[in-house]
ZADRENSE-390678 format. One record per residue (C-alpha): y, x, z. Coordinates in steps of 0.05 Angstrom, whole numbers, plus 5000, padded with zeros to 4 digits. Each point is the difference from the previous one (the first is absolute). Layout:
BEGIN
YXZ/...
***
This chain:
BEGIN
333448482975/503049254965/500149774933/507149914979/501349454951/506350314942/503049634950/500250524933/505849504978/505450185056/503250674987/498950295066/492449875000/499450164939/503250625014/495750155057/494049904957/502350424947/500850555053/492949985019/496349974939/505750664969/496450385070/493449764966/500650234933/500949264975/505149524956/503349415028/496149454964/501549214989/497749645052/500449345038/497550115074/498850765029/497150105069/501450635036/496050385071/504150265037/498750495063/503449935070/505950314982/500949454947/498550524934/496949874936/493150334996/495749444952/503149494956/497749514944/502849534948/497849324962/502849724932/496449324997/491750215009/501650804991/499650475052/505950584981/502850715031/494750035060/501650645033/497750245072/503550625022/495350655004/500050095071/497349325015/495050084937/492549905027/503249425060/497249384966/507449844989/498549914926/494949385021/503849745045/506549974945/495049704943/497049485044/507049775020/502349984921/493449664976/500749505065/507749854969/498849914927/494249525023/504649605037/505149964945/493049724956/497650604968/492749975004/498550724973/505250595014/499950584948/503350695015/501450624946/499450585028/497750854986/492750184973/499750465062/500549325050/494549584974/495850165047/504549855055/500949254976/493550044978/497649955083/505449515010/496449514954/503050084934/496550134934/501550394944/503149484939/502650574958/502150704994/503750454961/501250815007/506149825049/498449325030/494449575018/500549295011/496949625057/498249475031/497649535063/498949255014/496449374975/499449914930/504850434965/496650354934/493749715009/501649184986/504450304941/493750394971/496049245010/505949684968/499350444939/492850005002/499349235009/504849974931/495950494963/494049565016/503549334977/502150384941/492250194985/499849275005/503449774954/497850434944/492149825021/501849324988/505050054940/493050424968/494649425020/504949464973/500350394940/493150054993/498249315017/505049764948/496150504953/493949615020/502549364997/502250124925/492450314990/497549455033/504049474962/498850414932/491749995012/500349245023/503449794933/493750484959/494649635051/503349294978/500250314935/493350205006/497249285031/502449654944/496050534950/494349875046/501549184985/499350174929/493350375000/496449555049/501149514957/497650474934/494250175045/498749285004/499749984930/495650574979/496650095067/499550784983/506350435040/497450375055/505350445006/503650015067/507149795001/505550395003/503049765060/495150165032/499750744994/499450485055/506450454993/503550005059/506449694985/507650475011/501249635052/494350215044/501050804987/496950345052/504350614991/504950255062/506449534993/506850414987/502649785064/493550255043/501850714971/500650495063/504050554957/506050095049/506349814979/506150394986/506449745048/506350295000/507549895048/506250034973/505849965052/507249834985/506049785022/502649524946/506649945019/500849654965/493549874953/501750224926/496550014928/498350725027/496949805057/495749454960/498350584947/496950445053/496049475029/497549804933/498050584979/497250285061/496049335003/496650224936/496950595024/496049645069/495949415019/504949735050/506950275019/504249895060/506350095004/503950115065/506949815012/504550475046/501249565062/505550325027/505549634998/506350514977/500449714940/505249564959/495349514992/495549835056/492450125007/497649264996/503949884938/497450744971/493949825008/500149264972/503950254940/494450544990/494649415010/503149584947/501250534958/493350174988/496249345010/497350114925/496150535016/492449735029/497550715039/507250155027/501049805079/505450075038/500350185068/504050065063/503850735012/497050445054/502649935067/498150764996/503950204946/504750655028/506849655003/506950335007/501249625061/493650185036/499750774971/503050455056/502950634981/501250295068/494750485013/499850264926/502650824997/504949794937/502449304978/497550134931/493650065021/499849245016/499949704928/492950314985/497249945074/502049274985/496449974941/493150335009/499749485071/500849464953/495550244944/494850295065/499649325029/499049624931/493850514981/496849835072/501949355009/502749654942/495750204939/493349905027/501149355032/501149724941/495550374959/504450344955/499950784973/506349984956/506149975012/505549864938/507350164998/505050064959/503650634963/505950175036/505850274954/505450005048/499449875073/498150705040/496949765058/494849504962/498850574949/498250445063/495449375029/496349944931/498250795003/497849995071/496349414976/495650374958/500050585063/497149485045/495349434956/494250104948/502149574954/507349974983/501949614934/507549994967/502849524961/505750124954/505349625020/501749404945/506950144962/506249554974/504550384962/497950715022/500749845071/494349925045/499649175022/502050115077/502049595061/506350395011/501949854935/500149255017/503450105060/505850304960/500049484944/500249455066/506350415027/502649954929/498449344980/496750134947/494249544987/499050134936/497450685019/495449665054/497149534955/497650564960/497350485060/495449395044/496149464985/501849345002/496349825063/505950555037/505349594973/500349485064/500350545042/505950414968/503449254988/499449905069/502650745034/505449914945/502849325037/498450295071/505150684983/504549494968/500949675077/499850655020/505350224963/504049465019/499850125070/500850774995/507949894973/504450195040/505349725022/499949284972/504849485015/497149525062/494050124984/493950435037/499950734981/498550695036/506449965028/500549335040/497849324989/506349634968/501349315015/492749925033/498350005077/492349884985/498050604956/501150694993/498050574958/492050045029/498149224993/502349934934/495250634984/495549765035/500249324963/499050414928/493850315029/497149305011/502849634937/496350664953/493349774997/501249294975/504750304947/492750274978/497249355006/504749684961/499650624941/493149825001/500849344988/505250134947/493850384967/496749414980/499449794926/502749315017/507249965034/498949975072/501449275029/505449735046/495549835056/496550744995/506250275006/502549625047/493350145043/502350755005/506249875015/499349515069/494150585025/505350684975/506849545039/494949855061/498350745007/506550124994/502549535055/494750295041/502350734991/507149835011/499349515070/502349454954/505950324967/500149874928/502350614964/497350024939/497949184981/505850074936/498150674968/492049785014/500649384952/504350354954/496150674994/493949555004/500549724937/502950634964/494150305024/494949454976/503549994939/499950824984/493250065013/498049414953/504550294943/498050594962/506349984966/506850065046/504049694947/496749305013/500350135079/507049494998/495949474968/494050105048/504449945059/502449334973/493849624984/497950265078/505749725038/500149314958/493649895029/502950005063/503549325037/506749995028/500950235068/502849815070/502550255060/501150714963/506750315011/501649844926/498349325003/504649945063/505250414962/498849364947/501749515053/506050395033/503850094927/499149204988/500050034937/507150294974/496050644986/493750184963/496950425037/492750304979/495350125053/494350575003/495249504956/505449804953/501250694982/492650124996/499249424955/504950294957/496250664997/506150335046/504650004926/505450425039/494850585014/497750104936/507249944973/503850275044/497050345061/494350354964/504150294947/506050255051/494550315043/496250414949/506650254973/502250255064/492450305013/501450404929/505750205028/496150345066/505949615041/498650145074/501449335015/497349574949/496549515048/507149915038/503449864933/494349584972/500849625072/506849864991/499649794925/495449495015/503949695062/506249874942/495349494969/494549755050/501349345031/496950305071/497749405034/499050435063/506250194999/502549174996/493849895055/503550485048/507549784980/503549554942/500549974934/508350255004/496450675032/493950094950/505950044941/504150465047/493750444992/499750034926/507450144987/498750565061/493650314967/504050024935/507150495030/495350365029/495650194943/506550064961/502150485050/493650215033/499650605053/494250025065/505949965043/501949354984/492849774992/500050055077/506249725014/497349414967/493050005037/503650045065/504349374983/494049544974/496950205069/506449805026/500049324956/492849955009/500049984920/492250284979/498950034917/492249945014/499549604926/503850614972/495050445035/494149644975/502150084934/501850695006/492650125016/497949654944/504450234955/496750745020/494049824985/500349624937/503550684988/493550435016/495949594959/504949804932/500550724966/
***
């Protein structure tokens, strides 16, 4: 007998594998690495999978049952994942095998009518119970010293009170020592010094010192991204416990991603003194860890999901940090969380749900943000998330503007699905890959923009050198996306500083006249190359002029044809602004003679526009080496001003 090494990715392994688990009453399952025994003759009789730290569709054939094959196969798949840095390997597998993995080293994590979850190796749901438990005890903390400096401010106050009535007192005293040196006949004894023991020396049991155990409570959520609703439920559940944590989802198969979930839940609720918020479980039952394979029906999966996940927070979760209730929200319309809050109340003693908070008869909801982002409609999301989300949205909104950009296909010379234009040092995946790295200093800047104060030039400039440095690191040096990052920059500085989109021109104005002229930028070498005879306006001119042809021209033509539900809006909105844009990459890469060739080009074919002709013209600005990036730039920003100017 050898172990076999299959790829589940080729078709013919995979097809192999499938085989064997179908003669093993198993489901093909999604997996990274699978390693197969095989006998002499070369057959299939034990195989078993990994997706990242899982062990998935173990299966040992039933005449080699009882041959230690089954140890042999797990020691070879722990062995693996520990190689590829996976300290602790977990495995889902039937109620009826515990025991089996149970001798093999694994311990019981979870389990559920259908499943149990397992698991072996250093660490693993012990330093997350530590974790949890060394927060809870910070937490405790913090309210034992909140209570003593309330009480010694009490005391000080007491203590500042009595010393004004003893000085009050002394100078009494003054008065009668010197009427007793008069008459010679008071023998009375002064009132200052009186035995009553003063407030401040109250023998009685402090507040703080009181051992009555205190109510804690979880409330886990996605915020996806963090709404009014969200807040609401938090508030309210934080009025009915002594300290609540709530517990962001970790997994990461969201719009917005978990570190920027969580921070937006962190600021959100900063206001509120016995809320803490805490890392997601690593432990949390995930879709991408869940297996379905050995379960009899499909449908069973959902709930056998959901009672591991709710199994492992009532072991695990809930007493490590000391809490007995768990809040959630009312669900109105989603079936699957409905079914999760009523096996909630199966499964934990202490179940409490919030009515969900309300605007206009609708329940406030992520997915309702989502939609008014896909609509740009921030009116709407103003009035469903508090201002500390803002940033965030600002920021997503500019990252699907580039996005956007990129995804039309075909443009003329430029980089699309398609082909790469006019340009032999990008392609399709490095300018993606260049939007991933430019998103989180969008939020940066948003941030910034959130300031009372208008953010200045050299903050702004800050972000920008650290965002084009990531970039250039991302890209090998290539600079895709310098153009649209000062552009969409300062549109996104300046949106997240207005709360009113009809002022965002202005804003973007008083931003880029803070800013000196530049050099060695293609539209300064455009400058030098026209000499003079023509004025041409560079990326900062335009900015400094709070981009007049956008919000004129470009904005306007764009939203009409969006009304319109034109399936190619973005090409049309592309070609109307290359009739008016002075490109200067276009004069970088050829001459001035060209760059008006171009407008008078974009124009006939806007007059006369078909997709056919679109790519006739893409293919012959890759022949001319002719690349509209300015246009580009400002089609981006001309999106997202879009998404954000209702």
């Amino acid at each position: 007998m050898e172990i076999q090494t299959l790829n589940p990715t080729t078709p013919r392994q995979r097809q192999r594998i499938e085989a064997f688990l179908k003669r093993n009453g198993l489901r093909f399952d999604d997996m990274h690495y699978y390693a197969a025994i095989t006998d002499d003759d070369g057959e299939m009789i034990a195989g078993g999978g990994l997706k990242g730290n899982v062990i998935k569709c173990v299966a040992v054939d039933d005449a080699h049952k009882g041959e230690a094959i089954a140890n042999t196969l797990i020691s070879h798949l722990i062995a693996h994942a520990n190689e590829e840095g996976h300290s602790n390997v977990m495995l889902f597998t039937k109620p009826k095998n515990k025991q089996l993995f149970e001798s093999l080293s694994f311990r019981l994590l979870a389990e559920a009518p259908e499943a149990v979850l397992m698991e072996t190796g250093i660490g693993g749901i012990y330093n997350t119970v530590e974790a949890l438990k060394r927060i809870r005890e910070e937490s405790e903390k913090y309210k034992e010293y909140n209570k003593e400096y309330k009480e010694d401010s009490k005391e000080c106050k007491e203590d500042s009170k009595e010393c004004k009535e003893d000085s009050k007192e002394c100078k009494e005293n003054s008065e009668e020592c010197k009427e007793e040196e008069k008459t010679n006949l008071n023998i009375s004894t002064p009132q200052h010094l009186t035995t009553t023991t003063p407030h401040h020396l109250n023998t009685s049991t402090p507040q703080h010192l009181n051992t009555t155990t205190p109510l804690r409570g979880v409330v886990v959520m996605n915020c996806n991204p963090f709404t009014l609703g969200h807040r609401y439920l938090i508030e309210q559940a934080a009025k009915q416990v002594e300290r609540l944590f709530v517990m962001v989802v970790r997994e990461d198969c969201s719009l917005f991603a978990y570190a920027e979930r969580k921070a937006m839940v962190e600021q959100g609720v900063a206001h509120l003194k016995n809320v803490t918020v805490i890392d997601g479980s690593e432990y949390a039952i995930s879709q991408a860890t869940f297996p379905t394979y050995f379960l009899k029906r499909l449908d069973d999966a959902a709930d056998t999901q959901m009672l591991l996940d709710l199994d492992l927070f009532r072991r695990h979760i809930a007493p490590a940090l000391g809490a007995t209730v768990r809040f959630v929200g009312t669900e109105p319309t989603d079936r699957l969380t409905r079914r999760y809050n009523q096996l909630m109340h199966e499964v934990l003693a202490d179940v409490r749900e919030i009515v969900r908070l309300e605007k206009e008869g609708n329940a406030v909801s992520a997915s309702r943000v989502r939609k008014a982002m896909e609509q740009g409609d921030m009116s709407t999301i103003r009035q469903l998330v508090p201002p500390t989300t803002l940033p965030y949205i600002i920021a997503h909104l500019a990252t699907q503007a580039l996005q956007a950009e990129l995804d039309t296909t075909p443009k003329p010379g430029l980089v699309d699905k398609d082909n790469n234009g006019a340009h032999r040092d990008m392609d399709y995946a490095l300018m993606q890959r260049s939007i991933d790295t430019l998103h989180p200093y969008f939020v940066k800047l948003a941030l910034l923009g959130c300031a009372d104060a208008l953010p200045t030039h050299t903050s702004i400039r800050d972000i920008g050198i650290e965002a084009e440095k990531a970039m250039l690191s991302a890209t090998n040096g290539v600079n895709t996306h310098k153009g649209a990052l000062f552009s969409m920059g300062l549109a996104v500085v300046a949106a997240a500083h207005e709360k009113d989109t009809d002022s965002l021109q202005t804003t973007i104005k008083a931003l880029a006249a803070s800013f000196p002229d530049t050099n060695g930028t293609h539209g300064s070498k455009a400058k030098l190359l026209s000499k003079g005879t023509t004025a041409i306006k560079g990326a900062l001119d335009n900015a400094r002029e709070g981009y007049e042809m956008l919000f004129a021209e470009w904005l306007p033509f764009y939203i009409e044809r969006r009304k319109e539900r034109d399936a190619h809006t973005l090409h049309k909105t592309l070609l109307r602004i290359m009739c008016d844009l002075d490109d200067t990459n276009v004069i970088y890469r050829t001459d001035l003679a060209t760059a008006e060739e171009v407008k008078q080009e974009a124009r006939a074919l806007l007059d006369n526009f078909s997709k056919t002709a679109l790519k006739d013209m893409d293919r012959h600005y890759t022949t001319r080496n002719i690349s509209p990036g300015g246009a580009a730039d400002m089609l981006s920003l001309t999106i997202f001003i879009g998404s954000i100017q209702t």
